[in-house]
C-alpha positions as CSV (number, residue, x, y, z in Angstrom):
1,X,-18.9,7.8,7.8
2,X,-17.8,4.9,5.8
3,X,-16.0,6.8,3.0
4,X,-12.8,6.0,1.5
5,X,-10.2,8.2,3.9
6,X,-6.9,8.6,2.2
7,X,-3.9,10.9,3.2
8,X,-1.8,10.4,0.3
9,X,-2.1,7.3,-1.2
10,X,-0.2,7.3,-4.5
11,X,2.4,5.5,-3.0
12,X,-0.1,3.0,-2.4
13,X,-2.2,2.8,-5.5
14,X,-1.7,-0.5,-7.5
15,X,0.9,-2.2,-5.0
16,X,-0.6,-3.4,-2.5
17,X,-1.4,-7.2,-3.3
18,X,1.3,-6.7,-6.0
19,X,2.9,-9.2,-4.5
20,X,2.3,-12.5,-1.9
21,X,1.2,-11.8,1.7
22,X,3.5,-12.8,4.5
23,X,1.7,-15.8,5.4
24,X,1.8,-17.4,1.3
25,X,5.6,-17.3,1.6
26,X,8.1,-20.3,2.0
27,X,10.3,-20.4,5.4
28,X,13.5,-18.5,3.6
29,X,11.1,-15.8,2.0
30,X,9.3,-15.4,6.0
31,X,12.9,-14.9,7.2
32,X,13.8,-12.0,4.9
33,X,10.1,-10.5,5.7
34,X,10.5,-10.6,9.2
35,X,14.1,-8.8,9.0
36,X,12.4,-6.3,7.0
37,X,9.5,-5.8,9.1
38,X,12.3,-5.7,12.3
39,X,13.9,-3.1,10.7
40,X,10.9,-1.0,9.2
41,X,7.9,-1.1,11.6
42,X,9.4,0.5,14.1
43,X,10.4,3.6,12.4
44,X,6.7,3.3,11.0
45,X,5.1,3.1,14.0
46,X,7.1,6.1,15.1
47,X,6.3,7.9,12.4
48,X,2.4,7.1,12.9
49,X,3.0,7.9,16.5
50,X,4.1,11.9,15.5
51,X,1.0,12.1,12.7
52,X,-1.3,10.9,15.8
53,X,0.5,13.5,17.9
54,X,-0.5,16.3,15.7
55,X,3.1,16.9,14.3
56,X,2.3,16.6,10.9
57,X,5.4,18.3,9.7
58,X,7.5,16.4,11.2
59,X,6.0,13.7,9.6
60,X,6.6,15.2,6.3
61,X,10.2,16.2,7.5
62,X,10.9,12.0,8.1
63,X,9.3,11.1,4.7
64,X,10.9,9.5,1.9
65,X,12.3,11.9,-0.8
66,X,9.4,10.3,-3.3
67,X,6.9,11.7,-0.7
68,X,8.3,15.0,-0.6
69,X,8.6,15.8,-4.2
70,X,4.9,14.9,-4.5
71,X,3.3,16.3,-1.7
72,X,4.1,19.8,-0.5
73,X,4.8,20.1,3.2
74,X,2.0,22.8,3.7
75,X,-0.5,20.9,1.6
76,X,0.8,17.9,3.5
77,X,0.0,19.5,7.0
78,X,-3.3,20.5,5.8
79,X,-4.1,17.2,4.1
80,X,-3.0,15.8,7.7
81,X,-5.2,18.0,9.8
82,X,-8.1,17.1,8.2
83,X,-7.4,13.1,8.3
84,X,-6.9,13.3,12.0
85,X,-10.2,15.0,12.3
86,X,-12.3,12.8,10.2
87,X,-10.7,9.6,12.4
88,X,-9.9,11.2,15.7
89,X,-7.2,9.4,18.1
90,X,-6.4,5.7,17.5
91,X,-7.8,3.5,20.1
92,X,-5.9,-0.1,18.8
93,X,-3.7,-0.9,15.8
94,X,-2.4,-4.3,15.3
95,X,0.0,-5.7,12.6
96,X,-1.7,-7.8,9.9
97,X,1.1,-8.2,7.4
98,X,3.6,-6.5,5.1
99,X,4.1,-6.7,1.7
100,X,7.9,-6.7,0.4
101,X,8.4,-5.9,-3.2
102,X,11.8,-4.6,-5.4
103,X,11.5,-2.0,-7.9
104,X,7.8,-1.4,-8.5
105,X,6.2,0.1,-11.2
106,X,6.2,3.9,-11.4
107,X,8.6,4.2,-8.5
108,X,12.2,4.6,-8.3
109,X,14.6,1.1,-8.5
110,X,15.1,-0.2,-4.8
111,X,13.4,-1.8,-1.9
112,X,10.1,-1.2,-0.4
113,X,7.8,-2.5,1.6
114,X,3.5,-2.3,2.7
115,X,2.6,-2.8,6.3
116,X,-0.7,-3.3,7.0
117,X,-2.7,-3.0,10.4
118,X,-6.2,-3.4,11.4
119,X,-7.0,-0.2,13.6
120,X,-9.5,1.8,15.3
121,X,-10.3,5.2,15.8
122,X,-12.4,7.2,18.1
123,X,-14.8,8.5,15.3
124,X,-13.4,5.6,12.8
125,X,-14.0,2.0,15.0
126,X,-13.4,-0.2,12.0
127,X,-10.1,0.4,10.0
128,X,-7.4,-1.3,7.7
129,X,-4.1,1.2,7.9
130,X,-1.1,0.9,5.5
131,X,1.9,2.7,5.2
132,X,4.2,2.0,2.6
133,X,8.4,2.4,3.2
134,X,11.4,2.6,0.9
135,X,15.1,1.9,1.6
136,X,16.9,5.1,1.0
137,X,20.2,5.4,2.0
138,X,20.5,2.6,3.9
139,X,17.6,3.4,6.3
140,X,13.2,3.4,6.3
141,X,11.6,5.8,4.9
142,X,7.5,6.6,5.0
143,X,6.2,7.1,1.3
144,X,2.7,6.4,1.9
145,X,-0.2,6.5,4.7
146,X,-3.8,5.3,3.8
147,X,-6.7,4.4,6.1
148,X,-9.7,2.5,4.5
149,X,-12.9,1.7,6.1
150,X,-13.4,-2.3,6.7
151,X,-17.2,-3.7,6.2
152,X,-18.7,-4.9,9.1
């Protein structure tokens, strides 16, 4: 089963490596990444924490408004359902990077940002994860969830 999983991905399409991973950056640009990731992985990790948990519409409930005009919160729970059953539960997840980037193409004006993890699933071992955020009103929002299968 080394297909291309993706649970709403438009978020994702054409960003990611639209801009320089954490580790190309100078020392200022690191500091502003790690205050972003501070502020965002955590309310990433809880939302991945209620998708794992079955609770997809909760999930859909915590989402950015961008993800909710797209995606439909019963197409969203479905879409959900059958991710978690094609993967199973995650076994290990660990932060790789994140991507910052202002005002991308196709998307609203504002702040967003692509973490990436290297995971692993029950019925998926081998995984890169990213889940793309937006600032809106003043707080993280999850935009975008994609799994994709790694070569090994």
């Amino acid at each position: 089963m080394h297909r291309y999983l993706v649970v709403f991905s438009i978020a994702l399409v054409g960003l990611v490596g639209a801009q320089r991973p954490v580790h190309a950056q100078d020392a200022k640009e690191n500091a502003d990444v790690a205050a972003v990731v501070a502020a965002a992985q955590p309310i990433a990790e809880a939302w991945l924490a209620l998708f794992f948990d079955g609770r997809a519409e909760e999930t859909w409930d915590q989402a950015g408004s961008h993800f909710q005009e797209f995606v439909v919160k019963e197409a969203w729970v479905q879409q959900a359902a059958s991710l978690l059953s094609a993967l199973g539960k995650p076994t290990d997840r660990k932060f790789v990077e994140a991507e910052p980037m202002t005002d991308p193409v196709n998307f609203p004006p504002g702040e967003y940002v692509v973490l990436t993890y290297s995971a692993s699933f029950t019925d998926f071992p081998t995984a890169r994860e990213q889940i793309m955020l937006v600032r809106e009103d003043g707080t993280w929002k999850v935009i975008g969830y994609s799994v994709h299968p790694v070569a090994g």
